[in-house]
C-alpha positions as CSV (number, residue, x, y, z in Angstrom):
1,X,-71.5,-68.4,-61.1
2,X,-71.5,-68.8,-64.7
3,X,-68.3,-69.4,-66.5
4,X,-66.5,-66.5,-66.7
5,X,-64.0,-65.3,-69.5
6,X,-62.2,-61.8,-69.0
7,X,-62.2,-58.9,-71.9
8,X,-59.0,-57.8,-71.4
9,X,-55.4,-59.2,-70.3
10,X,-55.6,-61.6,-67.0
11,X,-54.6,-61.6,-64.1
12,X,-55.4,-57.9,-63.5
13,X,-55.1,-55.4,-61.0
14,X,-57.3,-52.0,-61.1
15,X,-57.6,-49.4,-58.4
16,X,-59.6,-46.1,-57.4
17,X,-59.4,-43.9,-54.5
18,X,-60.9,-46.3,-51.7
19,X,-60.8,-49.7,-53.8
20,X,-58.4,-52.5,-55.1
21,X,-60.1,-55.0,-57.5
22,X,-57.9,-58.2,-58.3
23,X,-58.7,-61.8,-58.4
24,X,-60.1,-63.8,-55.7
25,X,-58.0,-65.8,-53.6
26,X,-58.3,-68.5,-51.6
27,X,-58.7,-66.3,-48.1
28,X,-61.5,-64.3,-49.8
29,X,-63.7,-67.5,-50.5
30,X,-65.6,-67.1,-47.3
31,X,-66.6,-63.9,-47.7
32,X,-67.3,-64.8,-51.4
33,X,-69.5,-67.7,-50.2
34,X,-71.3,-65.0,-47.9
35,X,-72.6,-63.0,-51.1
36,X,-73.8,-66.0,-52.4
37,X,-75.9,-67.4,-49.6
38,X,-77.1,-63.7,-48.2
39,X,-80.5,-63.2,-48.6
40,X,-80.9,-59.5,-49.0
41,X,-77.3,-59.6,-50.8
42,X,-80.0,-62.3,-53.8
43,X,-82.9,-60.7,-53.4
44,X,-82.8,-59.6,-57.2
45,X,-80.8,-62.7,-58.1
46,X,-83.5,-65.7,-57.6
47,X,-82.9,-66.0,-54.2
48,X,-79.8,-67.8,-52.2
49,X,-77.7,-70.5,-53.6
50,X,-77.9,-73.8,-52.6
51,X,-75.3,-74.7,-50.7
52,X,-74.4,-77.7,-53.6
53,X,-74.2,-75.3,-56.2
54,X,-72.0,-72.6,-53.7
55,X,-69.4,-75.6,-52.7
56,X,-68.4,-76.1,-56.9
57,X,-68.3,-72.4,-57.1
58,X,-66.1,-72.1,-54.3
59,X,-63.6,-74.5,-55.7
60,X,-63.8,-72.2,-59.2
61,X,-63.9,-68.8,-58.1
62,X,-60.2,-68.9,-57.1
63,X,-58.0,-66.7,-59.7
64,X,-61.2,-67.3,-62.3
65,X,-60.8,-65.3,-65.3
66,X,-62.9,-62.4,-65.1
67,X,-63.9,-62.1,-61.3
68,X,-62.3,-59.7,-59.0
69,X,-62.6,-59.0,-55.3
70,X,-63.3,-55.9,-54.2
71,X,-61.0,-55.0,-51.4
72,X,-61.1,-52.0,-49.1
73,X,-57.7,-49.8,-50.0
74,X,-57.9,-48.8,-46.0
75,X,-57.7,-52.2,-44.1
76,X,-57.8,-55.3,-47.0
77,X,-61.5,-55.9,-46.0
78,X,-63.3,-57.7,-49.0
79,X,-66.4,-56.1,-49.6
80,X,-68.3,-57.8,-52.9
81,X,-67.3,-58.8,-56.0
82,X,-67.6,-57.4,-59.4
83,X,-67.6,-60.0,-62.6
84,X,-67.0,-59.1,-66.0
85,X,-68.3,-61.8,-69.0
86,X,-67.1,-61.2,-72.6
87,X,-69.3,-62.5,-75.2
88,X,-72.1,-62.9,-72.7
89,X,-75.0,-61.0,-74.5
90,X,-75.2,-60.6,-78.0
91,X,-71.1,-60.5,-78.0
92,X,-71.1,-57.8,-75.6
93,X,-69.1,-57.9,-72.3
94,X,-71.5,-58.2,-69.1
95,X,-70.7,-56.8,-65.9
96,X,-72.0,-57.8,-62.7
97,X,-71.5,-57.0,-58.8
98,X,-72.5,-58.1,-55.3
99,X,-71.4,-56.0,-52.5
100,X,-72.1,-56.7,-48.7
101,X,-75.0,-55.2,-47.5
102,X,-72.9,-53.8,-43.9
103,X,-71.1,-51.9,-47.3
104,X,-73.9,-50.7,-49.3
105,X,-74.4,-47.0,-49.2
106,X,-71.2,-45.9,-49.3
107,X,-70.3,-45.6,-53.1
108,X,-67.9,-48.5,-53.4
109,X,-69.8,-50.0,-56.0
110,X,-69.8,-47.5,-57.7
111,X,-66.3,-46.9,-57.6
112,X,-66.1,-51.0,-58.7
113,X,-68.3,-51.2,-61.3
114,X,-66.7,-47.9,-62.6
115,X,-63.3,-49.4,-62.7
116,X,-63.9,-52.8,-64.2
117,X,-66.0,-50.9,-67.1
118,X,-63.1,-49.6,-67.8
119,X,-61.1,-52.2,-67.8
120,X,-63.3,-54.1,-69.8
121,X,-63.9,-51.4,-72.6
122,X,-60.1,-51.0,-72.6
123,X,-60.1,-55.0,-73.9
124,X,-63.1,-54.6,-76.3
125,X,-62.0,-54.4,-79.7
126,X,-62.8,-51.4,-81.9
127,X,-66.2,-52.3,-83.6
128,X,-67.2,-54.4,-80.7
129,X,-70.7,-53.9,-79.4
130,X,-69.1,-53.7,-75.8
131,X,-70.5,-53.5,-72.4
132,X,-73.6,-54.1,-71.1
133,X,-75.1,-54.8,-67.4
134,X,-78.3,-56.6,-66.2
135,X,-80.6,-56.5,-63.5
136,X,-83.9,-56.6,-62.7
137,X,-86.9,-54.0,-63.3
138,X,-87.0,-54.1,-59.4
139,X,-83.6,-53.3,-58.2
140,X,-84.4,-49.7,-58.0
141,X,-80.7,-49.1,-56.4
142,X,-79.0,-51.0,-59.1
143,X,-80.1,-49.5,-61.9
144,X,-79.6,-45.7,-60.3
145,X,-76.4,-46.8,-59.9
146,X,-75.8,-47.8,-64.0
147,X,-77.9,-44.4,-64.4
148,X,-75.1,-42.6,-62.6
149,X,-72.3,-44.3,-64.5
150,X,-73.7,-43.3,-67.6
151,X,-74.9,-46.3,-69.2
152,X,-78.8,-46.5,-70.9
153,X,-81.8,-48.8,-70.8
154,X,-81.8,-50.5,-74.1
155,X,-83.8,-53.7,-73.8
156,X,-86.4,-55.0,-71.2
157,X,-87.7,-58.6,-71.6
158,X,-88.7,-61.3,-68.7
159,X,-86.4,-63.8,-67.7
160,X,-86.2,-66.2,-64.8
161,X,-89.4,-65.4,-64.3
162,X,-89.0,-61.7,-63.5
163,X,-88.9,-58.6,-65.5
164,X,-85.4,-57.4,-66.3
165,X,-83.4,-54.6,-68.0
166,X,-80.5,-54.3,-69.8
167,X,-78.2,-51.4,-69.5
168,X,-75.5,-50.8,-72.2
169,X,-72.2,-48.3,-71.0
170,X,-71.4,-45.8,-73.6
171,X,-68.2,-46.7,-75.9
172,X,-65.3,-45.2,-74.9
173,X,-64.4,-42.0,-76.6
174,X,-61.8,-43.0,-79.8
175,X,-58.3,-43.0,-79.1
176,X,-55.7,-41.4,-80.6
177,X,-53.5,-42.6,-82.7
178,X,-49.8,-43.3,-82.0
179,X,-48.1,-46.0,-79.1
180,X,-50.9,-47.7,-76.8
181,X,-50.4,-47.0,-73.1
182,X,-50.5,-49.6,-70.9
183,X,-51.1,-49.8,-67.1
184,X,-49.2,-52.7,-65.4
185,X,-50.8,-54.6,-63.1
186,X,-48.3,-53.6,-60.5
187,X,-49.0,-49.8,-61.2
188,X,-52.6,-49.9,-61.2
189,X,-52.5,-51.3,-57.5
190,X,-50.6,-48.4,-56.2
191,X,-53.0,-45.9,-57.4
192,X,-66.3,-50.9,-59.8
193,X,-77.0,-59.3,-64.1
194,X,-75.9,-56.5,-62.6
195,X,-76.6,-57.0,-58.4
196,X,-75.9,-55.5,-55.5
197,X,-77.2,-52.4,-54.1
């Protein structure tokens, strides 16, 4: 887990129809440490961590600027993680996700991944060269996904050994002026390299 450093305001709280993304807690690490050690889950991420390497992130991940759990609105379930890295690439913001593979299929990251664009392009300054997401070449599902939400192929380079390519999200469109509206944390939770499926 690199270090992570949010865009935007922390602690946060986003939300979509089926989804609540906030920060980890300590009762989520398990499932946490099951992303990290799955093999299918890393099969476009160089493989399982080693179990070193997981015990240090499991003592960082906790409320870590940046990294949000994705919870199941319907029954609390944590089903991946979603990670969001300003300054990451060339000053951009990076976003990055992991979901479960018993919860692939099923749009949630989507839904994530949406959400904490979002989020993040809310915190980017004007001017900024804002977000972008990673993955490799091979993760056929991953980049449909980025496809979907509307961001474009803009670089593809090797690294880590393996062919990658870099997505960038489309700015935001510009906002009017006059007062900023702001979504509390609280309100927001009433109401998505990039990995994972």
């Amino acid at each position: 887990m690199p270090s992570v450093s949010a865009p935007a305001a922390w602690p946060a709280a986003l939300a979509t129809p089926r989804l609540a993304l906030r920060p980890v807690e300590r009762a989520d690490v398990p499932v946490i440490s099951r992303l990290w050690t799955d093999p299918e889950v890393r099969r476009h991420l160089g493989g399982p961590v080693d179990s070193n390497v997981v015990r240090i992130r499991e003592r960082r991940c906790v409320g870590a600027p940046g990294l949000f759990a994705v919870v199941r609105r319907s029954d609390e379930a944590v089903v991946g993680l979603v990670s969001l890295t300003a300054g990451a690439r060339d000053d951009r913001t990076e976003v990055s996700y992991q979901l479960l593979t018993e919860h692939w299929g099923r749009g949630y990251a989507r839904e994530a991944v949406a959400a904490a664009v979002s989020w993040a392009q809310d915190g980017v300054p004007s001017g900024s060269p804002g977000v972008v997401a990673l993955t490799q070449e091979a993760n056929r599902r991953s980049r449909r996904l980025l496809e979907a939400l509307g961001a474009a192929l803009v670089d593809r380079f090797v690294e880590w050994d393996e062919a990658q390519v870099l997505y960038a999200f489309p700015s935001p469109p510009a906002r009017p002026a006059g007062p900023a509206v702001t979504r509390p944390a609280a309100a927001a939770a009433d109401g998505h390299g990039a990995a994972g499926p």
